[in-house]
N, CA, C, O and CB atoms as a CASP TS submission, in Angstrom:
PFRMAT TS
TARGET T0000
AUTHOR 0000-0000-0000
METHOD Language model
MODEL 1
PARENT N/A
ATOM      1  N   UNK     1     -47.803  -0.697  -6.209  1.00  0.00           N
ATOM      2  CA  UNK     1     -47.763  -1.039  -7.624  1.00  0.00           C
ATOM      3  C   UNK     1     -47.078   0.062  -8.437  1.00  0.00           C
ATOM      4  O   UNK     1     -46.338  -0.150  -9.398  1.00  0.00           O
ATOM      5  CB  UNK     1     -49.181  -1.283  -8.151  1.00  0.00           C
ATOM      6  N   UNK     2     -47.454   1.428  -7.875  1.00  0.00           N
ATOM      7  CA  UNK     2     -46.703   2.157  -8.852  1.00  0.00           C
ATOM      8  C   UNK     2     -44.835   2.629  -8.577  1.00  0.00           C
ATOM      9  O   UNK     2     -43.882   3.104  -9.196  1.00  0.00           O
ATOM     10  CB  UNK     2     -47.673   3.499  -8.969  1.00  0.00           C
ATOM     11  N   UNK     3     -45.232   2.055  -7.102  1.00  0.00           N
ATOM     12  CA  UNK     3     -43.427   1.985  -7.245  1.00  0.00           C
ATOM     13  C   UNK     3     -42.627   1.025  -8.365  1.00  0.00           C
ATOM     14  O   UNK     3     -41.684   1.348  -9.087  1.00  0.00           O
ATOM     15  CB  UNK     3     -42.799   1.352  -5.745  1.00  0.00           C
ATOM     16  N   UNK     4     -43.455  -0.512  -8.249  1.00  0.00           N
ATOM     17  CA  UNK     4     -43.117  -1.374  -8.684  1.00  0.00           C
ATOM     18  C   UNK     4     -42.203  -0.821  -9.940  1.00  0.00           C
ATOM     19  O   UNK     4     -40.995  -0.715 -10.151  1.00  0.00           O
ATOM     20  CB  UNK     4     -44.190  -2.179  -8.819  1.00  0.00           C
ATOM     21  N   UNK     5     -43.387  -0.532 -10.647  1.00  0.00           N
ATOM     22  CA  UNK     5     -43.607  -0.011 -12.148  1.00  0.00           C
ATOM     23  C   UNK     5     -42.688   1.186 -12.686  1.00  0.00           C
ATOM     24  O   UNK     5     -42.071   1.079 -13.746  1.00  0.00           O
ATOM     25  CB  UNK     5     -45.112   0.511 -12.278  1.00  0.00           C
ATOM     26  N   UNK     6     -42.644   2.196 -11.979  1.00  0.00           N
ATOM     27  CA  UNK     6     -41.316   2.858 -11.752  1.00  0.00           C
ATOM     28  C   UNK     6     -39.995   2.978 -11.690  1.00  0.00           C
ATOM     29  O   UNK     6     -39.173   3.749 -12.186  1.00  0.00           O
ATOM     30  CB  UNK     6     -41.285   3.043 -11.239  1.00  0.00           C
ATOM     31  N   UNK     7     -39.935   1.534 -10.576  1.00  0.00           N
ATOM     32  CA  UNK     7     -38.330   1.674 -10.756  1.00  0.00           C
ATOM     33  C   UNK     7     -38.053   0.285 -12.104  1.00  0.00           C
ATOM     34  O   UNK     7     -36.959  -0.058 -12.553  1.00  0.00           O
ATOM     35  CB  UNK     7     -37.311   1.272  -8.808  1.00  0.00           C
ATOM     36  N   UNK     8     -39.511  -0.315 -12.509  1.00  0.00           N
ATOM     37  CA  UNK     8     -39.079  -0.944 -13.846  1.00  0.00           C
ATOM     38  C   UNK     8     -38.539  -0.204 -15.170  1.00  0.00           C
ATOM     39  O   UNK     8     -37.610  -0.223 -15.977  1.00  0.00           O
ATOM     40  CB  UNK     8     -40.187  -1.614 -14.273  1.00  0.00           C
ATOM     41  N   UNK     9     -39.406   0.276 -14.941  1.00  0.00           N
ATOM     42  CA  UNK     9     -39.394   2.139 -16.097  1.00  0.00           C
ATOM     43  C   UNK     9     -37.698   2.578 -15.970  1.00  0.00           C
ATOM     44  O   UNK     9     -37.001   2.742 -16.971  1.00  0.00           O
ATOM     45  CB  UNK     9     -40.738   4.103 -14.983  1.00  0.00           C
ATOM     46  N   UNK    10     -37.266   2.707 -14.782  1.00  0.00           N
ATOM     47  CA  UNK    10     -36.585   3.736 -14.539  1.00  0.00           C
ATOM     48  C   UNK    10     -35.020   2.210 -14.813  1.00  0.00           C
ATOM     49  O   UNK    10     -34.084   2.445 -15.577  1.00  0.00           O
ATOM     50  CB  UNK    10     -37.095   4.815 -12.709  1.00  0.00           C
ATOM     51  N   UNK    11     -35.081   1.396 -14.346  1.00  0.00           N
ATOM     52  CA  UNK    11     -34.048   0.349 -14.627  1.00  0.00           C
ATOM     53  C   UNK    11     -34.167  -0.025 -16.512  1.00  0.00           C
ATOM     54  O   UNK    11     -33.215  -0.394 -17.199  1.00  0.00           O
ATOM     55  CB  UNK    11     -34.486  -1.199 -13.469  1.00  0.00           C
ATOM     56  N   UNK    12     -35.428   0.178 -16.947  1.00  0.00           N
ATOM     57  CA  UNK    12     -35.181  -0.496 -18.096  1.00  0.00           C
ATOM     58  C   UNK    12     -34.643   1.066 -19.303  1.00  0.00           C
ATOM     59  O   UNK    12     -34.150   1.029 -20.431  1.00  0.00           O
ATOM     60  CB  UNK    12     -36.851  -1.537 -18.531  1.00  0.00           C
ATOM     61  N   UNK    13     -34.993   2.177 -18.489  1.00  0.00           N
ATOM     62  CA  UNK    13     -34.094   3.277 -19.035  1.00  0.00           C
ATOM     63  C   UNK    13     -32.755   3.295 -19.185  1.00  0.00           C
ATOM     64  O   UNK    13     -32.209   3.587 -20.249  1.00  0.00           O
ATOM     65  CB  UNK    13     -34.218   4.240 -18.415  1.00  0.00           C
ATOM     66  N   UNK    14     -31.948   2.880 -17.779  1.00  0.00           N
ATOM     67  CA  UNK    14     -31.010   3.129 -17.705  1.00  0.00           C
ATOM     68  C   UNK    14     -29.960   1.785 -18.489  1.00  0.00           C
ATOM     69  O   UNK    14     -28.792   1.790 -18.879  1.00  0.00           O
ATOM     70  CB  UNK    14     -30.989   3.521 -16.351  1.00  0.00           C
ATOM     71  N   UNK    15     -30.785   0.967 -18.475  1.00  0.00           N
ATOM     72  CA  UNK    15     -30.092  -0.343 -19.050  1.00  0.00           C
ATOM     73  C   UNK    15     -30.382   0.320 -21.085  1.00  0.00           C
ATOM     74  O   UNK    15     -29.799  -0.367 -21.923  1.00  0.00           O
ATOM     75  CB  UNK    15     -31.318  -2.364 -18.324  1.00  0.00           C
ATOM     76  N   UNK    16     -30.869   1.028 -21.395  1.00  0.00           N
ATOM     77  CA  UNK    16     -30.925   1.164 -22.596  1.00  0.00           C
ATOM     78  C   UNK    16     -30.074   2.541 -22.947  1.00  0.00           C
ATOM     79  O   UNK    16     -29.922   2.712 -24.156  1.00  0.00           O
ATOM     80  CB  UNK    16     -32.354   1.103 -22.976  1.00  0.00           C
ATOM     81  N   UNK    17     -29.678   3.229 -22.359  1.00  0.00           N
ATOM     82  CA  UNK    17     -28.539   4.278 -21.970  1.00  0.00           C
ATOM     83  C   UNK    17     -27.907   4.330 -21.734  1.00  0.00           C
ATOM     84  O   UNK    17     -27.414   5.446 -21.574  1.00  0.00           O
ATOM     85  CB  UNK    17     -28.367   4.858 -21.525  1.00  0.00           C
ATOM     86  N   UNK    18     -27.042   2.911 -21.379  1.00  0.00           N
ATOM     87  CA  UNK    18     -25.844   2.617 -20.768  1.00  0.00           C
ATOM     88  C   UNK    18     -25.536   1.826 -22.697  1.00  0.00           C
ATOM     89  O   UNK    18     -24.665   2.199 -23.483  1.00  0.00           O
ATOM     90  CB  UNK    18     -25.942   1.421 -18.879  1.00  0.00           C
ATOM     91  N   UNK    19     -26.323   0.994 -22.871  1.00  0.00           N
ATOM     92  CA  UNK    19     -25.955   0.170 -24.194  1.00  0.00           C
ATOM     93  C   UNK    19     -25.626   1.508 -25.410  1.00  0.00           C
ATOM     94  O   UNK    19     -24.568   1.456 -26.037  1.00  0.00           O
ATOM     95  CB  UNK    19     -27.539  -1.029 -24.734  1.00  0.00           C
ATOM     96  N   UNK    20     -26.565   2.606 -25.646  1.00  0.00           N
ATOM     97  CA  UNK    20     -26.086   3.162 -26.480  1.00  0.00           C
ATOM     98  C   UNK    20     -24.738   3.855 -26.258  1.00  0.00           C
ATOM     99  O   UNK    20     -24.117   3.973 -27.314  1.00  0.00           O
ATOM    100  CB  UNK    20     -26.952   3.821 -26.829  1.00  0.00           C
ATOM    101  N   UNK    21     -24.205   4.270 -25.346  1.00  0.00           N
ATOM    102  CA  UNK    21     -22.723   4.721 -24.930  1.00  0.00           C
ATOM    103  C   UNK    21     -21.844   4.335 -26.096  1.00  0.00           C
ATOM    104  O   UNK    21     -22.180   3.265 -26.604  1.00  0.00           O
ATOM    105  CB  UNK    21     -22.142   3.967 -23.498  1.00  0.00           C
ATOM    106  N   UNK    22     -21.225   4.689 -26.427  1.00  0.00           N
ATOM    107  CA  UNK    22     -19.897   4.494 -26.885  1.00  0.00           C
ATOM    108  C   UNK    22     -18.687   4.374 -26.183  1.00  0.00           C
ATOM    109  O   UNK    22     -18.371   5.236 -25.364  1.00  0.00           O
ATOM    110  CB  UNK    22     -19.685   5.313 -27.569  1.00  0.00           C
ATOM    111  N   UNK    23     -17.781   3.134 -26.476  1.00  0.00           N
ATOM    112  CA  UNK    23     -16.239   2.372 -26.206  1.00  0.00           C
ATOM    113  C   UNK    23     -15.442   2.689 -27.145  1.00  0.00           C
ATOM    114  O   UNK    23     -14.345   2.171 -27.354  1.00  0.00           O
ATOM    115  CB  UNK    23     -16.160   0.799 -26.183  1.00  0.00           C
ATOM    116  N   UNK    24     -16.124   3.847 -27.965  1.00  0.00           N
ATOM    117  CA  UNK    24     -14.584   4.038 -28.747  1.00  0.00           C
ATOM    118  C   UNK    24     -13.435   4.839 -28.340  1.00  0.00           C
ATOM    119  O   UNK    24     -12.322   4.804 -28.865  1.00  0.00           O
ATOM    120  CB  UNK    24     -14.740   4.602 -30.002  1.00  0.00           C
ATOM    121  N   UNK    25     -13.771   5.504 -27.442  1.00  0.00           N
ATOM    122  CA  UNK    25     -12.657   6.198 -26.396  1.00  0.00           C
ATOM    123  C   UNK    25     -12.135   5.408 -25.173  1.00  0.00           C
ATOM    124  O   UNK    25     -11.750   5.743 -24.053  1.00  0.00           O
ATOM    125  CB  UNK    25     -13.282   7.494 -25.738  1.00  0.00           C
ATOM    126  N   UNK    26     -12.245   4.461 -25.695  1.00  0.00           N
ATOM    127  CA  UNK    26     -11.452   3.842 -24.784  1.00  0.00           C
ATOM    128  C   UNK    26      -9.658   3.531 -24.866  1.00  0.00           C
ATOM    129  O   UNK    26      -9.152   2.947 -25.824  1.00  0.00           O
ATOM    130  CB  UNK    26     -12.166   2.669 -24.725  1.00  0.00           C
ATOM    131  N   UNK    27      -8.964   3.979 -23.825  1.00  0.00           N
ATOM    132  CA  UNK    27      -7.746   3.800 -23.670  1.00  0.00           C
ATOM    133  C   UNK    27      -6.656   2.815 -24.140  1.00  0.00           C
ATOM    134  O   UNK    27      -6.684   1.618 -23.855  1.00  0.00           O
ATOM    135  CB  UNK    27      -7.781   3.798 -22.742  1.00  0.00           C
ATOM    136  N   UNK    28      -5.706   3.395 -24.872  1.00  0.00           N
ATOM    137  CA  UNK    28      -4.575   2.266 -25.435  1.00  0.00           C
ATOM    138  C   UNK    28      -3.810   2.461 -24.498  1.00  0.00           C
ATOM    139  O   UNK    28      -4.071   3.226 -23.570  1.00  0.00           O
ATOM    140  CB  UNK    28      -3.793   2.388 -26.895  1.00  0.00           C
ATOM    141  N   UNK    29      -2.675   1.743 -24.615  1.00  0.00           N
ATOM    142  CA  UNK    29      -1.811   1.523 -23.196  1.00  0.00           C
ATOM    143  C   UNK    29      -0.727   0.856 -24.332  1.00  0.00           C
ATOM    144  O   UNK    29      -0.938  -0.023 -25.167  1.00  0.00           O
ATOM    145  CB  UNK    29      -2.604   0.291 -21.579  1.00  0.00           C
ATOM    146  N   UNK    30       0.543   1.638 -24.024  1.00  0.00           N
ATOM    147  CA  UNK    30       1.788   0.990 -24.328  1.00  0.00           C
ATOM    148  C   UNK    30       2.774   0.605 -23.235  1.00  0.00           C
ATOM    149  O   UNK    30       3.129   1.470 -22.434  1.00  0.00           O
ATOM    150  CB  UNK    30       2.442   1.799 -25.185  1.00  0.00           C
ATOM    151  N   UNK    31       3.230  -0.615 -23.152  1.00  0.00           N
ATOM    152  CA  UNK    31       3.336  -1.203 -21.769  1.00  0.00           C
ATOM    153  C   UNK    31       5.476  -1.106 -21.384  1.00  0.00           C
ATOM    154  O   UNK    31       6.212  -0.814 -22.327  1.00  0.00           O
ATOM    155  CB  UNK    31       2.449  -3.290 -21.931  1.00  0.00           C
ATOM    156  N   UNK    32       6.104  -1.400 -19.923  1.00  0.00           N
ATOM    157  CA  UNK    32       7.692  -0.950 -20.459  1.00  0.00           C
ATOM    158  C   UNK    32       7.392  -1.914 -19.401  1.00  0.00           C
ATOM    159  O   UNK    32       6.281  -1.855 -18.874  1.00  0.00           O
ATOM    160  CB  UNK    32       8.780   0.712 -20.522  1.00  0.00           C
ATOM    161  N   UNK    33       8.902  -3.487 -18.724  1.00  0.00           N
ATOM    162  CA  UNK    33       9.075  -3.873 -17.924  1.00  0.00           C
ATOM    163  C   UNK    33      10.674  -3.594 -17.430  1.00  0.00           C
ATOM    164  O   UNK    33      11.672  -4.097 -17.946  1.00  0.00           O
ATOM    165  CB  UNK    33       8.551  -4.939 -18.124  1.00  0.00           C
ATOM    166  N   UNK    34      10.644  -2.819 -16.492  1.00  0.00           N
ATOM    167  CA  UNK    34      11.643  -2.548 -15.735  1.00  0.00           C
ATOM    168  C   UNK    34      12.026  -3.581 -14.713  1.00  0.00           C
ATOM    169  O   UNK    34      11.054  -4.029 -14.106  1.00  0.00           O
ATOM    170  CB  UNK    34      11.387  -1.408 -15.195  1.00  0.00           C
ATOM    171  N   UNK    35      13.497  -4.203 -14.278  1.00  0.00           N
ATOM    172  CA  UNK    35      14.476  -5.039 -13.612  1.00  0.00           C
ATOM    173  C   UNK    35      14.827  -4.168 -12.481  1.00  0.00           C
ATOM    174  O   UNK    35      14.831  -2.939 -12.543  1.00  0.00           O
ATOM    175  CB  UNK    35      15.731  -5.475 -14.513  1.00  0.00           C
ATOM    176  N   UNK    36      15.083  -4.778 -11.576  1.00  0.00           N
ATOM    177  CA  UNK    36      16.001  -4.511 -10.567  1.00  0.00           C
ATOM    178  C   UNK    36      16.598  -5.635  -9.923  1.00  0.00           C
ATOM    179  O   UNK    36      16.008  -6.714  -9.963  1.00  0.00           O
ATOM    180  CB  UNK    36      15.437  -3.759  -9.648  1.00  0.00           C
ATOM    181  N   UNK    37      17.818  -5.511  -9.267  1.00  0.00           N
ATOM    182  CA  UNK    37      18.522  -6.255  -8.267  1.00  0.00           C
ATOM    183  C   UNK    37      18.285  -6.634  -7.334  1.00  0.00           C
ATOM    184  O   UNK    37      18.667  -7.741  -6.955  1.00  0.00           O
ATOM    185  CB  UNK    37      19.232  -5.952  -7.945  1.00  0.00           C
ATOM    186  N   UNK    38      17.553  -5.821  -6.627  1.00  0.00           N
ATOM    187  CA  UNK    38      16.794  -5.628  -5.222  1.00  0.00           C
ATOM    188  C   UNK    38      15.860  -4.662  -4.831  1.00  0.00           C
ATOM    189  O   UNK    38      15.842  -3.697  -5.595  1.00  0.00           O
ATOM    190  CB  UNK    38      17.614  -5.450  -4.313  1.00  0.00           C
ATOM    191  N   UNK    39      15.327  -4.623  -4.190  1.00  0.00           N
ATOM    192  CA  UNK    39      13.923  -4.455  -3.600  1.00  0.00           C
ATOM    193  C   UNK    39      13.867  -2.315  -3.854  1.00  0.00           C
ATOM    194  O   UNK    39      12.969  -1.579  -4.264  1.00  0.00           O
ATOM    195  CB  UNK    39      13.918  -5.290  -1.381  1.00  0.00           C
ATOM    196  N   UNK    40      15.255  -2.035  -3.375  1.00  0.00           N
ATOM    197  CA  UNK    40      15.874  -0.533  -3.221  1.00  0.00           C
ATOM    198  C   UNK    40      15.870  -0.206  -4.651  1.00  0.00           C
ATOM    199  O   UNK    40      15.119   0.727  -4.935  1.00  0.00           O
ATOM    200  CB  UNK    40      17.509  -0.371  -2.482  1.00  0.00           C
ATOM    201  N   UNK    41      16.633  -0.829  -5.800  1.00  0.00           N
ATOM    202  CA  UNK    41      16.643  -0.737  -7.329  1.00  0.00           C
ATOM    203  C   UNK    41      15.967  -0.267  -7.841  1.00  0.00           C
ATOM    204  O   UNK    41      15.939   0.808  -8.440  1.00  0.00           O
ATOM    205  CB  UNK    41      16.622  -1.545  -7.960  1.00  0.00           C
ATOM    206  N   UNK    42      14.666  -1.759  -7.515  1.00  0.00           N
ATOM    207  CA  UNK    42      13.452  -1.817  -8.110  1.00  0.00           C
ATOM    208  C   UNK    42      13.021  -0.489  -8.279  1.00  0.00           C
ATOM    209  O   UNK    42      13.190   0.256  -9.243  1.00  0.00           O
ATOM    210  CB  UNK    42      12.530  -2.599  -7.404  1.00  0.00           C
ATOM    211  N   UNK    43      12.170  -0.199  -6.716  1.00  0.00           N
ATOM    212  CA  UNK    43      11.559   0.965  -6.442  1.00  0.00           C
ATOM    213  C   UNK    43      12.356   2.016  -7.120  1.00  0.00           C
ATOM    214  O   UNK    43      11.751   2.859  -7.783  1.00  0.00           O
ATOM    215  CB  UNK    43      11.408   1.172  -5.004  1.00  0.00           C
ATOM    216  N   UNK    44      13.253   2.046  -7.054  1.00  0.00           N
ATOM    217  CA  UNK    44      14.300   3.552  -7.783  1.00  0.00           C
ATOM    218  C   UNK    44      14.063   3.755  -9.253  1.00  0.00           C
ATOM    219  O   UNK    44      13.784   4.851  -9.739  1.00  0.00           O
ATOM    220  CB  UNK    44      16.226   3.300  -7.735  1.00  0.00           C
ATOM    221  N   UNK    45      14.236   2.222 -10.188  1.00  0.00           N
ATOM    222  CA  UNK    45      13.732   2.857 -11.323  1.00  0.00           C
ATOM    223  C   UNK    45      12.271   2.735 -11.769  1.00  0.00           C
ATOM    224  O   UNK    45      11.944   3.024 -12.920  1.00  0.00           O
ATOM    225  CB  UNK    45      14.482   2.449 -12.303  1.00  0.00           C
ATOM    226  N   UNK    46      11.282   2.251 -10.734  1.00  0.00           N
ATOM    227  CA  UNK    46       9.802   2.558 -10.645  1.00  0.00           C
ATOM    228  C   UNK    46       9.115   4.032 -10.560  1.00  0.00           C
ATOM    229  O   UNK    46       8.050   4.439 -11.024  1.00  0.00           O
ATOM    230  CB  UNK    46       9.393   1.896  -9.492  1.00  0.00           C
ATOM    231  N   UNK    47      10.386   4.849  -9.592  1.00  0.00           N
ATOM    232  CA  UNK    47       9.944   6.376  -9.409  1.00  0.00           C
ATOM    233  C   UNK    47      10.407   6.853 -10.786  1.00  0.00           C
ATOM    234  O   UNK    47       9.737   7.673 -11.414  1.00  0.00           O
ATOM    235  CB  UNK    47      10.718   7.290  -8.024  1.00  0.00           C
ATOM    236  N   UNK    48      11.526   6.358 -11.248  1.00  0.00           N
ATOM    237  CA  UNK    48      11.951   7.086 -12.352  1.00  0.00           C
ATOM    238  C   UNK    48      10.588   6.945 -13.373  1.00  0.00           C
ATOM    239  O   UNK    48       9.722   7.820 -13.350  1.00  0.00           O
ATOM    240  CB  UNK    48      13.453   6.446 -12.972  1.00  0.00           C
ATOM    241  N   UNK    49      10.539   6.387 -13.794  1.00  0.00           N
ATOM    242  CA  UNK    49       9.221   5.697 -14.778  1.00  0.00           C
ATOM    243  C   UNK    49       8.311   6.532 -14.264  1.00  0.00           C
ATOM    244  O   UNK    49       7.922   7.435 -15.005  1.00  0.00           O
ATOM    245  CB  UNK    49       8.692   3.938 -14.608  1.00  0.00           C
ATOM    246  N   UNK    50       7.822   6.450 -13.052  1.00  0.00           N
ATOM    247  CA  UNK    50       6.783   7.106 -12.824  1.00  0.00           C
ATOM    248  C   UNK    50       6.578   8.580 -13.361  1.00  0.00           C
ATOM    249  O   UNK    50       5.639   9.107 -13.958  1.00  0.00           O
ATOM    250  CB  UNK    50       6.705   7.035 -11.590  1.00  0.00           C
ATOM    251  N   UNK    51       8.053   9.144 -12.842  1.00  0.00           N
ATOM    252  CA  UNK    51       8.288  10.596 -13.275  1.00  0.00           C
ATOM    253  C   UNK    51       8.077  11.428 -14.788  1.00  0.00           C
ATOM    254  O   UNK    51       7.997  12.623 -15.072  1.00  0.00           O
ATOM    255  CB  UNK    51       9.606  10.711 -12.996  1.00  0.00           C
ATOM    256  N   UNK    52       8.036  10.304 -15.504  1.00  0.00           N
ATOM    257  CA  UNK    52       7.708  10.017 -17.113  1.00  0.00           C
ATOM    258  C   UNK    52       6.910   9.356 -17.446  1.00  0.00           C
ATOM    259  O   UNK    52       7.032   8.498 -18.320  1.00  0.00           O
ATOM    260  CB  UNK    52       8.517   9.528 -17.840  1.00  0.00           C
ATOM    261  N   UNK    53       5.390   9.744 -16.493  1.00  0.00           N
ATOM    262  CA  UNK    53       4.453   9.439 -16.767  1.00  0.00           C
ATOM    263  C   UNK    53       3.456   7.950 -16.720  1.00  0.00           C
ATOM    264  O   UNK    53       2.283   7.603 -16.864  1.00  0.00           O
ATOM    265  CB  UNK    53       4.706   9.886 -17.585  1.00  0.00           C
ATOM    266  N   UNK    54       5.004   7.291 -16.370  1.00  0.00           N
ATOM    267  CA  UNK    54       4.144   5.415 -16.401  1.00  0.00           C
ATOM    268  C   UNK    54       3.915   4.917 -15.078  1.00  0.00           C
ATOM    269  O   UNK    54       4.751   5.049 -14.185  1.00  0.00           O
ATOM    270  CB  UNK    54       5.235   3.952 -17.132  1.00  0.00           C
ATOM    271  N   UNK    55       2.579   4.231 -14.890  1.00  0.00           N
ATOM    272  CA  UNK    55       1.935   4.142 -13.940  1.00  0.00           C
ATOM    273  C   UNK    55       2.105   2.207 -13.676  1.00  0.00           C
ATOM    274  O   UNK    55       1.985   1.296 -14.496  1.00  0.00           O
ATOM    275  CB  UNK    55       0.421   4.946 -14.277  1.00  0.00           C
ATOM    276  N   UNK    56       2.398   2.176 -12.299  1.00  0.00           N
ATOM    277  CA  UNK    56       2.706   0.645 -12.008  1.00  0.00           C
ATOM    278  C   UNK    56       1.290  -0.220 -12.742  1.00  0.00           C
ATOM    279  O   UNK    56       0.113   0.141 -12.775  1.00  0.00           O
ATOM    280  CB  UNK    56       2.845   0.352 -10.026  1.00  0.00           C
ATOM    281  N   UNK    57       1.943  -1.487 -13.295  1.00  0.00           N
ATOM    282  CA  UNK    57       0.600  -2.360 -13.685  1.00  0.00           C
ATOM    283  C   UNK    57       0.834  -3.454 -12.356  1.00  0.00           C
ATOM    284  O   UNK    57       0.051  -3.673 -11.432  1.00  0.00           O
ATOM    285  CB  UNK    57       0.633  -3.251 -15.600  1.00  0.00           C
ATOM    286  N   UNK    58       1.865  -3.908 -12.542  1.00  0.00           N
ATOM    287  CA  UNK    58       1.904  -5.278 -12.040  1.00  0.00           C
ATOM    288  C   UNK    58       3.666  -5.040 -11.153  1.00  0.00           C
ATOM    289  O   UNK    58       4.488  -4.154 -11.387  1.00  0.00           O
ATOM    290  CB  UNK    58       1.752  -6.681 -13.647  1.00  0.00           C
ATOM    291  N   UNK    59       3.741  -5.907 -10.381  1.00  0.00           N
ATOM    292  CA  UNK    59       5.319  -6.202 -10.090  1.00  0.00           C
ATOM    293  C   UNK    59       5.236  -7.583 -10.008  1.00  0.00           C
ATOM    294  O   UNK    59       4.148  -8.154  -9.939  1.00  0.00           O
ATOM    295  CB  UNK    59       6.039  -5.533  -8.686  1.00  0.00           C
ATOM    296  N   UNK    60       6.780  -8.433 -10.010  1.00  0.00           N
ATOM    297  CA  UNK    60       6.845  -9.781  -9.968  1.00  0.00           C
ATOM    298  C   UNK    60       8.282  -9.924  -8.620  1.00  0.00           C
ATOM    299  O   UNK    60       9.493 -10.111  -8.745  1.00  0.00           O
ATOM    300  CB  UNK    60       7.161 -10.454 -11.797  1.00  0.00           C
ATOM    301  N   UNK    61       7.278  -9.701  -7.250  1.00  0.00           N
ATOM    302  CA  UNK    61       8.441  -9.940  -6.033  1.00  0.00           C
ATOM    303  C   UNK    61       9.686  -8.386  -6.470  1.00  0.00           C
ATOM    304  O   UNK    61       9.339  -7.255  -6.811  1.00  0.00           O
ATOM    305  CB  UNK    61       9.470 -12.095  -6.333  1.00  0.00           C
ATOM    306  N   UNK    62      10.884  -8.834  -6.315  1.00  0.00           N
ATOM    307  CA  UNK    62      11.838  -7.708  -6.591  1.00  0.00           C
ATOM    308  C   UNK    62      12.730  -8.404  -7.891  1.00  0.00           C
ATOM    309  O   UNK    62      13.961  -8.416  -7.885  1.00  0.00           O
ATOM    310  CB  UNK    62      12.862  -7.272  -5.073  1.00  0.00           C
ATOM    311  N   UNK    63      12.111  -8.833  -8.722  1.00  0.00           N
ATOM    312  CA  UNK    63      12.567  -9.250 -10.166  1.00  0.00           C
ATOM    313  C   UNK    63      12.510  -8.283 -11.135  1.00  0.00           C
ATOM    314  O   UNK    63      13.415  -7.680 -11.712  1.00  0.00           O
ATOM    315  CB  UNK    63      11.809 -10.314 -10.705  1.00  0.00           C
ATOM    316  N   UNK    64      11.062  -8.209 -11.251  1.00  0.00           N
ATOM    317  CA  UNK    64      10.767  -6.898 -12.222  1.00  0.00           C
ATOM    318  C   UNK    64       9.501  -6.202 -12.156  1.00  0.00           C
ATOM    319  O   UNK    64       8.640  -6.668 -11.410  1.00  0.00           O
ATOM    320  CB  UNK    64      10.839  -7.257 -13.657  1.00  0.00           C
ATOM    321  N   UNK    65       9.266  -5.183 -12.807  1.00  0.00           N
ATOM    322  CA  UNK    65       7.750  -4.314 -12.815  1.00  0.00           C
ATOM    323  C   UNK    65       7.090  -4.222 -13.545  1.00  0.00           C
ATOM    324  O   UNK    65       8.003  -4.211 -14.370  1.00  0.00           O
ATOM    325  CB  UNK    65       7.615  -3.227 -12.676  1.00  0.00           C
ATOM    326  N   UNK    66       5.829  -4.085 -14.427  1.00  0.00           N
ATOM    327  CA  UNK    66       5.865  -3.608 -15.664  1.00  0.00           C
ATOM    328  C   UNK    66       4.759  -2.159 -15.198  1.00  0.00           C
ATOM    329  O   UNK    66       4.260  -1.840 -14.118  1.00  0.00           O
ATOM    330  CB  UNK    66       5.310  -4.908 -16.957  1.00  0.00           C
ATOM    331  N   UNK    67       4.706  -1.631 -16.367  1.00  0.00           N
ATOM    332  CA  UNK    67       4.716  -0.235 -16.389  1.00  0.00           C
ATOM    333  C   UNK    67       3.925  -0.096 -17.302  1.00  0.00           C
ATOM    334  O   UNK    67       4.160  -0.802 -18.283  1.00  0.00           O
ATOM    335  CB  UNK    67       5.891   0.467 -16.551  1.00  0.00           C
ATOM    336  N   UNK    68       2.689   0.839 -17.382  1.00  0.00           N
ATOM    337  CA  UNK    68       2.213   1.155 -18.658  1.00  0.00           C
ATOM    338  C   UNK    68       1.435   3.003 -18.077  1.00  0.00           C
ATOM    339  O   UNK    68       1.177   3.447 -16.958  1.00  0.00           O
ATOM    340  CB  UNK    68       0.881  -0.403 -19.326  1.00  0.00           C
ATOM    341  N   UNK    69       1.321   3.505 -19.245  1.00  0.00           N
ATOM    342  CA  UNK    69       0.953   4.393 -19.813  1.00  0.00           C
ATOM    343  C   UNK    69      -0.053   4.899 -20.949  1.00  0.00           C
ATOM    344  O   UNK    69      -0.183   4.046 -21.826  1.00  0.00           O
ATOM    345  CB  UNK    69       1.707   4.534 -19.934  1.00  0.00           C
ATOM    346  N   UNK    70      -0.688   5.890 -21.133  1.00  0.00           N
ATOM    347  CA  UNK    70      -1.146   5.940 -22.270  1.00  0.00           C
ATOM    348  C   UNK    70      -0.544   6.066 -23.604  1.00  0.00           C
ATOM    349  O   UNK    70       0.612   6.485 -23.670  1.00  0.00           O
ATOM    350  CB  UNK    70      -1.776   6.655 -22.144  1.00  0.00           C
ATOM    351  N   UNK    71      -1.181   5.756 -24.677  1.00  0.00           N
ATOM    352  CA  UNK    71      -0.412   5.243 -25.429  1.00  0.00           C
ATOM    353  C   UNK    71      -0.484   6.902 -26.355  1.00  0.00           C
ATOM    354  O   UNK    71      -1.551   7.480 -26.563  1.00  0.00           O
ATOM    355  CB  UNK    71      -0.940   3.608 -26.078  1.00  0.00           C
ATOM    356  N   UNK    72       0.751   7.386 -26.764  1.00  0.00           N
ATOM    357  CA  UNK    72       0.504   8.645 -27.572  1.00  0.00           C
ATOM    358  C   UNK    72       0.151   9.044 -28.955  1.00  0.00           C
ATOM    359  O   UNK    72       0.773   8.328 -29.740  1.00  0.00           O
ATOM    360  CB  UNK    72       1.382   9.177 -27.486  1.00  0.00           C
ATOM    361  N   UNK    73      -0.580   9.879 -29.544  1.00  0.00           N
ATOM    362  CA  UNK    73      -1.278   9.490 -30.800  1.00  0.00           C
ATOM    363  C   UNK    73       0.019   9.695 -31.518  1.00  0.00           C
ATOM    364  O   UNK    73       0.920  10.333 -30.972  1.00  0.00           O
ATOM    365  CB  UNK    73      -2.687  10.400 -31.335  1.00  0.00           C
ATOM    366  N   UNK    74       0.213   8.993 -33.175  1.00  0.00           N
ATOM    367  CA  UNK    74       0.729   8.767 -33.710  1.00  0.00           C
ATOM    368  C   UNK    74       0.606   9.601 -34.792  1.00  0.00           C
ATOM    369  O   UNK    74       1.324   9.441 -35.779  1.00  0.00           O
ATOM    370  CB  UNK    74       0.685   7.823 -33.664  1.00  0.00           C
TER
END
């Protein structure tokens, strides 16, 4: 019983400590979609991007990439 009761205690803590948190630091993201010709392209101006900080989101086959980053304060 007193485990029971415990890890109720101890779950209904953490569920009320997680809600007060704050999401206002949460991350903006300004997004870039880069083209290529082929598969070699692609990847080439993916490293470039990368090198300047933008991190792969998505690719579409060897069409295009998109790219995002954090977004910089203004």
């Amino acid at each position: 019983m007193k485990t029971i009761l415990m890890m109720a205690l101890t779950s209904a803590t953490l569920v009320v400590s997680g809600c007060a948190t704050s999401h206002s630091h949460a991350t903006v993201w300004e997004y870039k979609i880069v083209y290529g010709v082929s598969a070699q392209a692609l990847v080439e101006k993916i490293n470039k991007e990368a090198a300047e900080g933008w991190v792969l989101a998505s690719v579409s086959g060897f069409d295009f990439a998109v790219m995002k980053r954090p977004k910089k304060a203004e």
